[in-house]
C-alpha positions in Angstrom: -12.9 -20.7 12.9 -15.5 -22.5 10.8 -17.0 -21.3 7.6 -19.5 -22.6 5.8 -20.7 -22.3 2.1 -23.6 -23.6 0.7 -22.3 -24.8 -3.0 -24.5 -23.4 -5.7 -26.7 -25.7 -8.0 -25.6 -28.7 -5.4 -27.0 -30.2 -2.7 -23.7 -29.9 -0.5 -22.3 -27.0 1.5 -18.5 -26.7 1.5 -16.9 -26.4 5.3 -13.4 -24.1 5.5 -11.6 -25.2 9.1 -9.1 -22.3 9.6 -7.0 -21.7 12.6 -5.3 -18.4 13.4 -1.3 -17.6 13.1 -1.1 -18.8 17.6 -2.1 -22.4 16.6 -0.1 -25.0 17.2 2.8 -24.9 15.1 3.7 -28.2 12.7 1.3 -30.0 10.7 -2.4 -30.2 12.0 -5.2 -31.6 10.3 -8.8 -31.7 10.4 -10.3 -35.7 11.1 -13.8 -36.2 11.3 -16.7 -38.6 10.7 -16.5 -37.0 7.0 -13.2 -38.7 6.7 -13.4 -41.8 8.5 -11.2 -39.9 11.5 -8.1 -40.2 8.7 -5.2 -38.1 10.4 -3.1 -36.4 7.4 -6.0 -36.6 4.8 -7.2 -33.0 5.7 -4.1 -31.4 6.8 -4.2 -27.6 6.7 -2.0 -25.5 4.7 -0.6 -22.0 5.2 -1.8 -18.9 4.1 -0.2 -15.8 3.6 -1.6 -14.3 6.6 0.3 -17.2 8.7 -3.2 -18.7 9.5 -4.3 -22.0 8.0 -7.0 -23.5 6.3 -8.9 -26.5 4.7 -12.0 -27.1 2.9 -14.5 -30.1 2.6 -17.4 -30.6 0.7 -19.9 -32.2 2.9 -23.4 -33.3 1.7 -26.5 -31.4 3.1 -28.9 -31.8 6.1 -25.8 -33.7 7.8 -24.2 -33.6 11.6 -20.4 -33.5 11.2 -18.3 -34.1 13.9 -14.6 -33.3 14.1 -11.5 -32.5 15.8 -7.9 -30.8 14.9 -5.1 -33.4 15.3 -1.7 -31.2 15.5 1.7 -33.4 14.4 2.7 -34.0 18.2 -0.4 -35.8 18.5 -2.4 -33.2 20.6 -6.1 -33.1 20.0 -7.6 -29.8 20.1 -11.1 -28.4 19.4 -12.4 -25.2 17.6 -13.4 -22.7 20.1 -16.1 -21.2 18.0 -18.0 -24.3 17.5 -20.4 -24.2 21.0 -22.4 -27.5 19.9 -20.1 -30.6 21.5 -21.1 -34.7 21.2 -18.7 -36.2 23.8 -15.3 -34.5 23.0 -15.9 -33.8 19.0 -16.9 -30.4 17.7 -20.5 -30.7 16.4 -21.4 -28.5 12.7 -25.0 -29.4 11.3 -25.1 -28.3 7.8 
């Protein structure tokens, strides 16, 4: 699941990646074009709930496109996110 905040008295929204408790289980991080497809730099952590989640600040008016990278090296995409450029995830903010 994406969320996304618009962050007040900025120009810049803030994206939360989450992924529910069935995810794939070990380490998994977000890598995008916001992070120069960086494995590890975005790595999700735990919640309470069991699901997991990361935040980015991301500037506004901006196409972001992403991916989930688990630790086995599997490659997964976020089923809410419809909008697709090739096999990245597509968010406009």
């Amino acid at each position: 699941m994406l969320r996304s905040t618009k962050v007040k008295n900025r120009n810049a929204y803030q994206l939360t990646f989450s992924l529910p408790p069935s995810a794939p289980t070990g380490r998994v991080s977000v890598v995008g074009d916001f992070n120069d497809w960086t494995p590890g730099r975005h790595e999700l952590k735990r919640l309470r709930d069991g699901s997991r989640a990361v935040s980015v600040r991301i500037p506004a008016g901006r196409a972001v496109r992403f991916r989930y990278l688990a630790a086995d090296g599997q490659w997964f995409d976020d089923p809410d996110v419809l909008d697709r450029d090739g096999h990245d995830c597509v968010v406009r903010v």
